[in-house]
C-alpha positions as CSV (number, residue, x, y, z in Angstrom):
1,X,24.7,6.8,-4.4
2,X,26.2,9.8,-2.9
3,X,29.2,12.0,-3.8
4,X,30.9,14.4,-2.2
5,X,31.7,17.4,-4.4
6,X,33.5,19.5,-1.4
7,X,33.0,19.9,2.2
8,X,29.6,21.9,1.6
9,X,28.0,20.5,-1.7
10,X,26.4,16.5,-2.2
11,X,25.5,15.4,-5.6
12,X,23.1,12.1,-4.9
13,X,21.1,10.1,-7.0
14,X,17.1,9.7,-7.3
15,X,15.5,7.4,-9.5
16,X,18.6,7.2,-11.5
17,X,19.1,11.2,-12.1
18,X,21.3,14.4,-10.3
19,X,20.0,16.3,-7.2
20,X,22.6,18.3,-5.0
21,X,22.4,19.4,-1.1
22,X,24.3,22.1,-0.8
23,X,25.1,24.4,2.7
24,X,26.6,27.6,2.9
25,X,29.8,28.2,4.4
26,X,29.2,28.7,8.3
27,X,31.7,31.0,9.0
28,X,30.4,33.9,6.0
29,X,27.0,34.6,8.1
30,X,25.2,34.0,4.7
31,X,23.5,30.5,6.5
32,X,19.9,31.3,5.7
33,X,20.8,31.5,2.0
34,X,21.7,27.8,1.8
35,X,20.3,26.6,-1.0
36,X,19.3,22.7,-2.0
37,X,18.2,22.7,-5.3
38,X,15.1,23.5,-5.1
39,X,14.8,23.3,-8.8
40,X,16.8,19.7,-9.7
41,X,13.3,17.0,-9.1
42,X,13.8,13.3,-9.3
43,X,11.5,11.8,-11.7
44,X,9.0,11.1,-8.4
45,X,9.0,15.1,-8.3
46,X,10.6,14.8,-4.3
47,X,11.6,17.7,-3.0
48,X,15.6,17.4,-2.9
49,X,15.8,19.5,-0.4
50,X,13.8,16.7,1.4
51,X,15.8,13.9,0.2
52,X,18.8,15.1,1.4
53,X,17.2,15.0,5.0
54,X,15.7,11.6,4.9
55,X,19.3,10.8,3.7
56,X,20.6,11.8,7.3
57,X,22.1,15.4,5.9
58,X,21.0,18.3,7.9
59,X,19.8,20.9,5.6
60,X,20.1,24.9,6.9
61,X,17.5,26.5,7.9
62,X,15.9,28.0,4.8
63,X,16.0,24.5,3.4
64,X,14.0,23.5,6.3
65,X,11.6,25.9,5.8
66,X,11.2,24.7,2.0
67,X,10.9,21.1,3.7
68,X,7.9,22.1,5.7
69,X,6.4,24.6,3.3
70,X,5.9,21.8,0.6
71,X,4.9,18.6,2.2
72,X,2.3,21.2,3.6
73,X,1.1,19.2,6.2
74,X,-2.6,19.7,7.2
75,X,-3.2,22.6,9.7
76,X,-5.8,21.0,11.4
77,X,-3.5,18.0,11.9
78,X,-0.4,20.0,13.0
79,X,2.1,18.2,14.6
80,X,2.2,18.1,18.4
81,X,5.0,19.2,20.2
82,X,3.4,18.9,23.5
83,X,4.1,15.1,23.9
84,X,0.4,14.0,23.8
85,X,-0.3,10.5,22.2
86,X,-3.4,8.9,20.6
87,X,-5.0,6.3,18.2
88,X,-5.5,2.7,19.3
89,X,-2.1,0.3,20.2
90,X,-0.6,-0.8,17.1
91,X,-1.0,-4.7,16.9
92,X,-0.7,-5.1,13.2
93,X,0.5,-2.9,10.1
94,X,-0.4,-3.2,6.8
95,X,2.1,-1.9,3.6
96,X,1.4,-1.3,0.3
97,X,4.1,-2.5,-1.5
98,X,4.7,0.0,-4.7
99,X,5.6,3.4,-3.5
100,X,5.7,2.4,0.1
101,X,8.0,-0.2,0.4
102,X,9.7,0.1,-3.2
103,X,10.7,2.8,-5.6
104,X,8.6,0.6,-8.0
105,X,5.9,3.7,-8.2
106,X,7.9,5.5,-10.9
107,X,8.4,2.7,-12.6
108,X,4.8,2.1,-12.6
109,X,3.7,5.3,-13.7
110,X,6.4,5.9,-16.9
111,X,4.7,2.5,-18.1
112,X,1.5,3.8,-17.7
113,X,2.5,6.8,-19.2
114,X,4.4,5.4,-22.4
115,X,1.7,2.9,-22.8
116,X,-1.5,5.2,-23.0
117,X,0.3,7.8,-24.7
118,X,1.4,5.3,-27.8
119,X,-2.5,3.8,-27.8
120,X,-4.0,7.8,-27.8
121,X,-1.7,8.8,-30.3
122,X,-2.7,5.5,-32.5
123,X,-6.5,6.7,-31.8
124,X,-5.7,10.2,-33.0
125,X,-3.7,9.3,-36.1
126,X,-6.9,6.5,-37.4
127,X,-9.9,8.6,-36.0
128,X,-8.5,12.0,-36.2
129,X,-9.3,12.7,-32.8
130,X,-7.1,15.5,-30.5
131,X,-4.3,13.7,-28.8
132,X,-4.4,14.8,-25.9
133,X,-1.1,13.1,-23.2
134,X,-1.7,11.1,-19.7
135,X,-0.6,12.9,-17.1
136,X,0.7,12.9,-13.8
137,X,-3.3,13.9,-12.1
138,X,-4.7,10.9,-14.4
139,X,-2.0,8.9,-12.8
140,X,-2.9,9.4,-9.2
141,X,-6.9,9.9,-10.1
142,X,-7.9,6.5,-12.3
143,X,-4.9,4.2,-12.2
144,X,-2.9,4.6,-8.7
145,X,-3.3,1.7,-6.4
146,X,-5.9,0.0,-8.2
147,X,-6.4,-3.5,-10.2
148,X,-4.5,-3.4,-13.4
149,X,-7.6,-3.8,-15.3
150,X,-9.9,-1.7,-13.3
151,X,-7.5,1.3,-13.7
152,X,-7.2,0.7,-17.4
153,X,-11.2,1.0,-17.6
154,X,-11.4,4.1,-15.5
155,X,-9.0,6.0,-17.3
156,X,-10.9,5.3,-20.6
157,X,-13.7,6.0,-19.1
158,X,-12.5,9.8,-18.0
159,X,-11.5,10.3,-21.5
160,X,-15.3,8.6,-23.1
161,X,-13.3,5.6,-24.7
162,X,-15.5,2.6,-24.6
163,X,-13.7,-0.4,-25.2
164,X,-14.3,-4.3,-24.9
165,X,-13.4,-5.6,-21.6
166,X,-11.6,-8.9,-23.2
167,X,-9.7,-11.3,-21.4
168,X,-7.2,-11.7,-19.2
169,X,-5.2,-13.3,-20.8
170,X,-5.5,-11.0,-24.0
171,X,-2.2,-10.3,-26.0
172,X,-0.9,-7.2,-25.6
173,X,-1.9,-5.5,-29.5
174,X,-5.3,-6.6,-28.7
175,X,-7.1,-3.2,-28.2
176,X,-9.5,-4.7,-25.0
177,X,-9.2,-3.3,-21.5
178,X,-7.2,-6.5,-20.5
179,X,-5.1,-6.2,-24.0
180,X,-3.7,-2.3,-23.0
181,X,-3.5,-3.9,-19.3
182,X,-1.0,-6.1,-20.2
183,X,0.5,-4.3,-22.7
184,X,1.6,-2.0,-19.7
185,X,2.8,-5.2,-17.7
186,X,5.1,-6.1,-20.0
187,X,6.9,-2.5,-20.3
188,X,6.9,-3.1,-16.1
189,X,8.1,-6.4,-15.9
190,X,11.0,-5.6,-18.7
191,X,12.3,-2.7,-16.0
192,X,12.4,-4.4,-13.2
193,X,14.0,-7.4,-14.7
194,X,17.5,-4.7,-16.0
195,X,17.3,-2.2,-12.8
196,X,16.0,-4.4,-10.2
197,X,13.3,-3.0,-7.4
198,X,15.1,-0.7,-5.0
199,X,13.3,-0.5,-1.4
200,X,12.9,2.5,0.8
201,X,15.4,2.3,3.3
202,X,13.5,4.0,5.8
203,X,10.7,1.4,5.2
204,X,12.8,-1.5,6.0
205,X,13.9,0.1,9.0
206,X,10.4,1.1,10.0
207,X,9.3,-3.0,9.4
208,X,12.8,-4.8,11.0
209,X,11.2,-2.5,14.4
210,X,8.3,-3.7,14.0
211,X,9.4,-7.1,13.9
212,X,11.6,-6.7,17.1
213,X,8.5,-5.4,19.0
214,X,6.6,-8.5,17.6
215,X,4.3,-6.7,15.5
216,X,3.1,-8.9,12.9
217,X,3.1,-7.1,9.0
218,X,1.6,-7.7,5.5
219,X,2.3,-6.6,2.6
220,X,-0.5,-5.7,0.1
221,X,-0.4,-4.5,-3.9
222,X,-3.0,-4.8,-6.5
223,X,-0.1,-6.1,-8.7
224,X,0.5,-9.8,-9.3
225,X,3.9,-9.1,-9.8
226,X,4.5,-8.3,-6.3
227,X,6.0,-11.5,-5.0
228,X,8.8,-10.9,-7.8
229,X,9.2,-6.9,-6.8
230,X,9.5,-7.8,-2.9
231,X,12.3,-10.6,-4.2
232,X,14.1,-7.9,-6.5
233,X,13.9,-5.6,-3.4
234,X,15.3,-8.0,-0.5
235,X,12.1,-7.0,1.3
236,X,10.0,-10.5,1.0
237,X,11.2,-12.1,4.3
238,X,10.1,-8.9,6.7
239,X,6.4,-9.7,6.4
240,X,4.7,-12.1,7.9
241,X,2.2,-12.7,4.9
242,X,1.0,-10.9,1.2
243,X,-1.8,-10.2,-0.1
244,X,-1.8,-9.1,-3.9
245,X,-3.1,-9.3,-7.6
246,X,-3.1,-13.5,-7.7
247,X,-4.7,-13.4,-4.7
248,X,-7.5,-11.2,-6.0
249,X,-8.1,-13.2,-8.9
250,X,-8.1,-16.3,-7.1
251,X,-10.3,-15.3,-4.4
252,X,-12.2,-12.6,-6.7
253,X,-11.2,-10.0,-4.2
254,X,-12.5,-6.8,-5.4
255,X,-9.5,-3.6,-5.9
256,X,-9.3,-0.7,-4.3
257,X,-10.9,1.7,-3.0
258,X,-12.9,-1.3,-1.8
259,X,-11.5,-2.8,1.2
260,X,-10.9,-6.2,0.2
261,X,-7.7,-6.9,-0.2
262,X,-6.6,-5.1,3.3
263,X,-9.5,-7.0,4.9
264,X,-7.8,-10.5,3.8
265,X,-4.9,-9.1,4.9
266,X,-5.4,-8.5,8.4
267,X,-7.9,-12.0,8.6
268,X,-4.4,-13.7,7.8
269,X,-2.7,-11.3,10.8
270,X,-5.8,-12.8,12.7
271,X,-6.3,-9.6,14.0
272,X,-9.6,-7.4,13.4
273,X,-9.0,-4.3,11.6
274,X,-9.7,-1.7,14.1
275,X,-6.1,-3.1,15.8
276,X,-4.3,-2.6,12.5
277,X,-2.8,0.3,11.1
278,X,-3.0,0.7,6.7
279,X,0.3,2.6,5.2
280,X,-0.8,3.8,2.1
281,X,0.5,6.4,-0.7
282,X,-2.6,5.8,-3.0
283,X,-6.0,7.4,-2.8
284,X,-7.7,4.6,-3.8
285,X,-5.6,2.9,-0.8
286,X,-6.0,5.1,1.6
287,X,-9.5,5.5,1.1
288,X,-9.4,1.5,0.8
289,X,-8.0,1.6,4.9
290,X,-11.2,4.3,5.7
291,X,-14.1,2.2,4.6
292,X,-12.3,-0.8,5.7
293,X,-12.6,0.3,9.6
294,X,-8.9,0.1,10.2
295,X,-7.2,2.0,13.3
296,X,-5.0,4.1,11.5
297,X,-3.8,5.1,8.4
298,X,-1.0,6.2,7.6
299,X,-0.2,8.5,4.0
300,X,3.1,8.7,2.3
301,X,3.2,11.5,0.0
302,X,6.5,11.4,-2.2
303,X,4.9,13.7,-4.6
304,X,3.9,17.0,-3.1
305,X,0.6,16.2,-2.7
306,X,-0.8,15.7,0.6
307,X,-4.4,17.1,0.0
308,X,-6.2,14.2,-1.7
309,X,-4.4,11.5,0.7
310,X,-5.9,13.3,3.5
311,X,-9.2,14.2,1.9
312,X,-9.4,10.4,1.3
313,X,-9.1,9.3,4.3
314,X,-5.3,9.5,5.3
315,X,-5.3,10.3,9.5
316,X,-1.8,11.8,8.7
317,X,0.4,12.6,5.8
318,X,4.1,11.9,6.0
319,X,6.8,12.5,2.9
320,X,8.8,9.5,4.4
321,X,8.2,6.9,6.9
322,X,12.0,7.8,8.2
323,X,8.9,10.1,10.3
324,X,7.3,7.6,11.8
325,X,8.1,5.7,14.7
326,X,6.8,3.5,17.8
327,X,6.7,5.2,21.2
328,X,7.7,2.7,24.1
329,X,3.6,2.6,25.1
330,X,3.3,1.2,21.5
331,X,1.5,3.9,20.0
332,X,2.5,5.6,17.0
333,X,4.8,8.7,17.2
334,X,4.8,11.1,14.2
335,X,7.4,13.1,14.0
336,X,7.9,16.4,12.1
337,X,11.7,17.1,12.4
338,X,13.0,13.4,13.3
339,X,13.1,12.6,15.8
340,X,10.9,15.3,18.1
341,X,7.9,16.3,17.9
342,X,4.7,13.6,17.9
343,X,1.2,13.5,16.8
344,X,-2.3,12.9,18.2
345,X,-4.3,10.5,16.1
346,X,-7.6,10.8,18.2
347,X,-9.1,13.8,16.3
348,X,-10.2,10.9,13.2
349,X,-12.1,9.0,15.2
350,X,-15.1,11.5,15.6
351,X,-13.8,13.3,12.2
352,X,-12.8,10.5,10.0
353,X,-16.2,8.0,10.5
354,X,-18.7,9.9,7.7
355,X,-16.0,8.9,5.3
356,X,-16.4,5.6,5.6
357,X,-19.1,3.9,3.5
């Protein structure tokens, strides 16, 4: 939702709370002290500033500079203005779902959140232990893009809680692995069910391209309630397949970081996965499309973090796919001020191979 407050000021909406875009008046001189509220974040801590441009609104040029100075893209991967082009055709591209293709992320991570912080604060209050809060790095360290179970463990594990491992199909006040694991799925499920699963607009344009060129797309999630968040999103008919949770337990596919579930993914494209490309805004998935041998993959950092998603195994890092496009050789085209400027994706294929493993 987007409101205009007066010919120089927008107050839109993130995640259900206030950021404002706002431009100087041209005529005063004063443009490089336009100012976008730096300081009002949406709950996925986006730079507004940022927002307002993937929203189509031209920020000035100080904003700009806030734009480029904080998705801090990697030096060494700089974007390339000299028209070069690189990485293997694209044939086949595989999404993650949460983050990527919906705002479901957030959602993901405030049940996280509300559900570790009640169960530490219970373990403080009966063994008289510190309580000490989840945070945002435990978030994208033990849980983010992983099996619901699996992420539940590692966190534990970071914190030397040893717990049974249960079953999965414990009740939710059970205090087992599985028990906190779907204690959390039932705070998810309840939000999607009121607010619904808003996509990325920018995704869906990125995938109804792809489908006009005749590129074939999956969409992966460790969740087993991704068939129900694509639904909610309007998103389920623009890939050609899914691969998720229910298919993990069925076919005891293993969770990321292993490559498992992008592997399956791409044997259902019935391509191999050197001609595929992974979009990924997880480490555990981007490191997931590195060991699996893929062609490309592609980061989306909505969180100011590029580093790890590159250290990980990410060829680029991009705060929006609205940055990413096909060029008409059917390459990909990275751009760092839509829509000039494009990237070489060669430089990971002598770079990026001791990662794998």
């Amino acid at each position: 939702m987007v409101q205009h407050l007066d010919r120089q000021r927008l107050v839109f909406w993130v995640d259900g709370e206030p950021s404002y875009h706002e431009r100087r008046d041209r005529d005063t001189g004063d443009l490089e002290q336009g100012r976008c509220g730096r300081t009002a974040r949406s709950r996925a801590h986006e730079c507004t500033a940022l927002v307002a441009e993937v929203m189509g609104l031209e920020p000035c040029p100080a904003c700009r500079r806030v734009v480029e100075r904080e998705t801090a893209h990697d030096p060494d991967r700089a974007l390339d203005r000299s028209g070069r082009r690189g990485g293997p055709r694209v044939r086949g591209v595989i999404f993650d779902v949460d983050g990527v293709v919906t705002r479901t992320a957030t959602v993901h991570a405030e049940a996280w959140r509300a559900m570790f912080d009640a169960y530490l604060r219970e373990r403080s209050a009966r063994d008289g232990v510190p309580f000490v809060a989840f945070t945002d790095e435990d978030y994208r360290r033990h849980i983010d893009g992983k099996a619901r179970f699996d992420g539940v463990a590692d966190f534990l594990r970071s914190r030397g809680i040893r717990l049974p491992h249960g079953d999965p199909d414990d009740p939710p006040d059970r205090e087992t692995v599985c028990g906190l694991g779907n204690r959390k799925n039932l705070a998810f499920i309840d939000e999607v069910r009121r607010n619904g699963a808003a996509p990325y607009p920018s995704t869906l344009v990125l995938l109804r391209r792809l489908g006009d060129e005749g590129i074939p797309t999956a969409a992966v999630s460790a969740s087993e309630n991704c068939a129900a968040v694509l639904a909610a999103a309007g998103a389920s008919d623009l890939f050609a397949t899914r691969v998720d949770g229910v298919d993990a337990r069925e076919l005891d596919l293993a969770g990321k970081p292993d490559p498992a579930l992008f592997l399956e993914a791409a044997r259902r494209l019935g391509l191999p996965p050197a001609s595929c490309t992974v979009v990924e805004d997880a480490i555990a998935g981007v490191e997931a499309g590195r060991r699996g041998g893929f062609g490309t993959v592609i980061g989306v950092d909505r969180t100011a973090h590029p580093a790890p998603l590159r250290e990980h195994g990410a060829d680029v890092v991009v705060p929006d796919l609205s940055w990413v496009d096909l060029d008409p050789a059917g390459h990909w085209r990275v751009s760092g001020s839509p829509p000039t400027g494009e990237i070489d994706l060669t430089e990971r294929r002598t770079t990026g191979a001791d990662r794998r493993g």
